[in-house]
N, C-alpha and C positions, 0 to 999 in steps of 0.2 A: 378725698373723693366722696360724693355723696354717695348716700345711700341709694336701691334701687329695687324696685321688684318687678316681676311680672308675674301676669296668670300664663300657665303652660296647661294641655293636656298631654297624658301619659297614653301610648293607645297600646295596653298589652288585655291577656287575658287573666288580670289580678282585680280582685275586689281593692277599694277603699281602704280594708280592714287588713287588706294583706300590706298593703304600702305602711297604714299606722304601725305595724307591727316592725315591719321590717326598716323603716324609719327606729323606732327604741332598738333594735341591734343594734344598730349603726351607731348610736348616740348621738342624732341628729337632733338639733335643736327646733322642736315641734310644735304647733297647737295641740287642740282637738280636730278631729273630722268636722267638718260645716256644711249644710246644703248650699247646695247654686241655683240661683234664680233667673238665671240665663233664661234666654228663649231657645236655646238650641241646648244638648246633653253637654256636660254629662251634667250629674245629680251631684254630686257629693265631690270633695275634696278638703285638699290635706294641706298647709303652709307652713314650709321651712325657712331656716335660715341658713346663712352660710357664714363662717369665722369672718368674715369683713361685713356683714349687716346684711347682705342684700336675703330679700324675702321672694321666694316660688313657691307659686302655691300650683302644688298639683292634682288633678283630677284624673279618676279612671274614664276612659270613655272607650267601651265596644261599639265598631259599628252594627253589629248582627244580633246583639241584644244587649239588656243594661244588664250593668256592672254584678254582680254575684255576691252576697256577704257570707255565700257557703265561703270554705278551706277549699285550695285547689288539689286536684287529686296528688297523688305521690311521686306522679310520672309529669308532673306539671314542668312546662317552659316557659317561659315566657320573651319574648320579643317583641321590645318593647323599641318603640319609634315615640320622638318629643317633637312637637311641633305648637308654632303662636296661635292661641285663642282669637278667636274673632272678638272675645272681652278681654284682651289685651288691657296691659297699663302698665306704663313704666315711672316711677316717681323719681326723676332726676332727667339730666339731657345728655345728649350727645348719644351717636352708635355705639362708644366705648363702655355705656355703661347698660347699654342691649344686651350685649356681645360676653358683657360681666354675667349680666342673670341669668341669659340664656344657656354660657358654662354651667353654671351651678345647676340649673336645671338637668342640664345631660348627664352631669354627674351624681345626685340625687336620683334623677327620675331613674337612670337606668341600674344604680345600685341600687333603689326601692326594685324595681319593676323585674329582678331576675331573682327575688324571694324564693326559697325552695318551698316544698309543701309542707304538711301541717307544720304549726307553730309549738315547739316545745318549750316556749315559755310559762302563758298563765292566761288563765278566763279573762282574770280583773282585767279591762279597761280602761283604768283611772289612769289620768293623765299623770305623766311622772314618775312611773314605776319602773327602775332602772333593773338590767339585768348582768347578770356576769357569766361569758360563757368559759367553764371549767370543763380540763382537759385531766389526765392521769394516768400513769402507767402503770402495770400490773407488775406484781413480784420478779416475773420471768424476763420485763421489758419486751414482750413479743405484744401487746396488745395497748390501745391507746383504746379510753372510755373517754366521752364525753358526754356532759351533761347543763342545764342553764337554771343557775339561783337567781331569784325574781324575788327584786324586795318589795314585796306582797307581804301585808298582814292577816295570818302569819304566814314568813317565808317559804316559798314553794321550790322544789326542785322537779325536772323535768325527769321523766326515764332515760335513763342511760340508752345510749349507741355505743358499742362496743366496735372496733376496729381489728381484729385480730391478724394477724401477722405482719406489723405496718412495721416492727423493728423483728429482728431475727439472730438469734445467737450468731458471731460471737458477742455482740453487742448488747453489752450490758449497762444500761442508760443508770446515768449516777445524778445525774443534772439536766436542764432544760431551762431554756430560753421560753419565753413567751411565743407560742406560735400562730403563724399569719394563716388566717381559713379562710380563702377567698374561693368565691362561686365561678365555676367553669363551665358556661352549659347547663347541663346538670349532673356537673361535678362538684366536687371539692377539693380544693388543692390547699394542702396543708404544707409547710414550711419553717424549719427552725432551726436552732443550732445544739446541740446534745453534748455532753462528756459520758465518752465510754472509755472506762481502763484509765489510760495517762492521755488519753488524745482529744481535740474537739473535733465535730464533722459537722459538716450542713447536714439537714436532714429533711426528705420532704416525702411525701407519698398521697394520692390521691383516693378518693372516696366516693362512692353514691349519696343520693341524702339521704337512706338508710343506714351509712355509716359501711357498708359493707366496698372492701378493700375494689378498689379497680385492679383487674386482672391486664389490662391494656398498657399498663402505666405501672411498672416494678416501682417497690419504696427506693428510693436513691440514699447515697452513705457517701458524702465526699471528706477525707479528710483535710484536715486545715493546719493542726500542728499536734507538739508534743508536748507532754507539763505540765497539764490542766487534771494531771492523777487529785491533786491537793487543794482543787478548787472548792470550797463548800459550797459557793453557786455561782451562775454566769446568768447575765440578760444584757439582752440588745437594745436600744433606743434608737431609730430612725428619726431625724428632724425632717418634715415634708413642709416648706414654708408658704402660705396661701399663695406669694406671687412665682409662680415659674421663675421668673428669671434672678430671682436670690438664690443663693446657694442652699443645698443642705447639706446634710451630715448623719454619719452611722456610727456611733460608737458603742464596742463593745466592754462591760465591766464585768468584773469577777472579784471576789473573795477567798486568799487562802485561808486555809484550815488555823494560821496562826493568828488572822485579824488585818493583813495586807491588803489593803484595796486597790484594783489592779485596774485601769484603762488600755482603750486601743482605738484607735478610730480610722476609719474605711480611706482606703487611698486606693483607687483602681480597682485592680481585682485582691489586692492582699491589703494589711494592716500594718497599724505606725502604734509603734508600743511606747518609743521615746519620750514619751511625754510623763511618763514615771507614776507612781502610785503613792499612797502615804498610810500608813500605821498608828498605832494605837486604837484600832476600830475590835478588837479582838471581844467586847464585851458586847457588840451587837449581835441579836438575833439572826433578824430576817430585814428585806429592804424590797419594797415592792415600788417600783416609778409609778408617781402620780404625776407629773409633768416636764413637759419640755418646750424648751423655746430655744430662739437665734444662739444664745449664748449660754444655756446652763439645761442642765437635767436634775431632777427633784425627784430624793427616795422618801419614801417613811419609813422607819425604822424604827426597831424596838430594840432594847437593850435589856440585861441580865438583874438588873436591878428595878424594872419594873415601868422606865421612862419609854416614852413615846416621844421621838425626833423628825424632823426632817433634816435629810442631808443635804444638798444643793452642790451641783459637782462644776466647775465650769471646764468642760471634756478638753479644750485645747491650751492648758494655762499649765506654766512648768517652772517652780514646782505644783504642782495639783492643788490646787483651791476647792477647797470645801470647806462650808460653811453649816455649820450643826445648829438647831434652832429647836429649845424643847416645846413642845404641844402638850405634854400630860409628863406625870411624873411619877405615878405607881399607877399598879394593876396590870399593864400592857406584857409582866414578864413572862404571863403563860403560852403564849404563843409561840411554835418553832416558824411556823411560816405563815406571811401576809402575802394575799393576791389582791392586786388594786384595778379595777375597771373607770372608766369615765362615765361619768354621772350627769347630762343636761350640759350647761354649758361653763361652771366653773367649778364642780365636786365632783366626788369618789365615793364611788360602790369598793370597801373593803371588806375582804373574807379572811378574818385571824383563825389558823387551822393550831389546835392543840393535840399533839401527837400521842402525848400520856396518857388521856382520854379519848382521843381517835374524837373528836368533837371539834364544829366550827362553827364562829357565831358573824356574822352580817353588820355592818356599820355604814352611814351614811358619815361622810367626811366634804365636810364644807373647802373653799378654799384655802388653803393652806396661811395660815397667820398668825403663826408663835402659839402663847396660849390659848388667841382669841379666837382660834380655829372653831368651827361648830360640831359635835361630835353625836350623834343619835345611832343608839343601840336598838338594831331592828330586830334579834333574837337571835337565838339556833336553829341554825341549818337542821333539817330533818333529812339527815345523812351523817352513815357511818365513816371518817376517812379514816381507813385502813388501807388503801393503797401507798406505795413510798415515796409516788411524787407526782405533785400538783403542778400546773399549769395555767396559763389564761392563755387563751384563743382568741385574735383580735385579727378586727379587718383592715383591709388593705392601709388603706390611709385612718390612721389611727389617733385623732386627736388628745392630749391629754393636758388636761387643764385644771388642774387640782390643787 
């Protein structure tokens, strides 16, 4: 299929600078802001891409006045309507490949366009400056912080929002999946899966964007099964494939306490375990997914002697194929735990948290390719981690391509 773009306008009540911003959440693959020379508004706009190439470029346009480069207040909505430019242009033929950009557009424009208020990210501006938004729970498990490290030189963290009562005894969280923060209104709804005690549960609860608990909407605790007392950690992989009409897939993994590597993958409303796990993993650390595709899921991982691996799992192959491939070979042993974000369009934003020292440092992690990998040390986090367990916050449709 060829490639395709078009110019769209965004018609909400968001500056420019809120879409650039809320485009680096996303990990959307970006310019700069550009002026428009049109005869008619708006002024300014932004051009994405989408995983099959096609290019939208979007603009704020108010009809009642132009565009705002203040913050919108705290209580900001936005409702956001996409509609074709009179400076339309599509570079390819046919309606099917309109109907292509015009998707992307909807899906862009209206997850830029329902941004919440201020930005807890970073001043800098510069193009390319990826961020990871980091979750944690507190001693008691009754409260969830969240916070966003922005690889900013030097690295910036954002003030905590604290959530308090979002889990509640007897629920004593041991583990955590990476959980899903998608904008409702002007909500948040948060989502994920936990081990408390011997059991795993869904787990979800919703928020203001001041982080303060919604009273409308109880935290929910669904159990799922029992046995998971011995798990050292579990996370989920969602495959969302560009075309609708391919299939995807959810599989969930874990880790026992003995170095058992454990799969499951989504069948209806329960899970298919059969597909069997395999051992001798017992010298790895921590395993953060940097990517996934039709046929495999990719961890990094760091082991007890100092290497830095990726694993590469193929989730529906029996017995369990994985494939270990070393990246580094000393140094990587101080870390108990790596959180991995997506980074532009083929890298990773890693966070190696060291517990001994309650200290984490920031790395830019190129594509993934044996030694040849790229590996840039962006510094220490200017944050204490002394909470007992980290997390990543990601959105809905969460590409990773690492």
């Amino acid at each position: 299929m060829e490639r395709g773009s078009v110019s769209v306008c965004l018609i909400a009540d968001a500056s420019i600078q809120d879409l650039y911003e809320r485009a680096e959440q996303l990990h959307a693959v970006h310019g700069s802001t550009h002026p428009r020379t049109t005869a008619t508004p708006p002024a300014q706009a932004l051009t994405l891409e989408d995983p099959d190439g096609y290019q939208v470029e979007l603009a704020t346009y108010t009809p009642r006045a132009p565009p705002s480069l203040n913050r919108p207040p705290a209580n900001f909505r936005a409702n956001p309507r996409i509609y074709r430019s009179d400076s339309h242009r599509i570079l390819g033929r046919g309606g099917m490949r309109y109907r292509k950009a015009i998707g992307t557009a909807a899906i862009l424009g209206l997850s830029l366009g329902i941004a919440p208020g201020p930005s807890q990210a970073t001043t800098d501006r510069t193009a390319g400056r990826c961020s990871l938004a980091l979750g944690s729970l507190s001693a008691d498990s009754t409260s969830h912080t969240t916070r966003t490290i922005t690889a900013t030189s030097p690295v910036t963290v954002s003030p905590p929002k604290t959530t308090s009562g979002a889990f509640k005894p007897p629920y004593a969280i041991t583990s955590s999946t990476t959980f899903t923060n998608a904008v409702n209104g002007d909500r948040f709804q948060r989502w994920g899966k936990v081990i408390s005690g011997d059991a795993l549960y869904d787990a979800g609860y919703q928020t203001d964007f001041n982080g303060e608990l919604d009273p409308t909407a109880p935290p929910t605790f669904r159990r799922i099964g029992g046995g998971w007392g011995a798990m050292r950690w579990v996370e989920q992989s969602t495959y969302i494939p560009a075309d609708p009409s391919q299939p995807g897939r959810t599989t969930l993994y874990a880790q026992r306490t003995n170095g058992w590597f454990d799969r499951w993958i989504k069948s209806g409303s329960g899970w298919r375990g059969a597909y069997g796990g395999i051992g001798g993993l017992s010298t790895m650390k921590s395993f953060a997914l940097i990517n996934r595709t039709a046929t495999q899921d990719t961890f990094l991982v760091n082991n007890r002697n100092g290497g830095l691996y990726t694993l590469s799992v193929i989730p529906d192959k029996f017995p369990q194929g994985v494939r270990a491939t070393a990246v580094r070979t000393r140094t990587w042993q101080v870390f108990e735990q790596m959180i991995a974000t997506p980074c532009g369009r083929a890298s990773t934003l890693l966070l190696g948290i060291d517990r001994d020292t309650k200290t984490g440092y920031l790395y830019a992690v190129g594509h993934h390719n044996g030694a040849a990998t790229p590996i840039q040390g962006l510094g220490k986090v200017p944050l204490q981690f002394s909470d007992p367990l980290y997390f990543r916050l990601a959105p809905e449709i969460d590409r990773m391509n690492g």
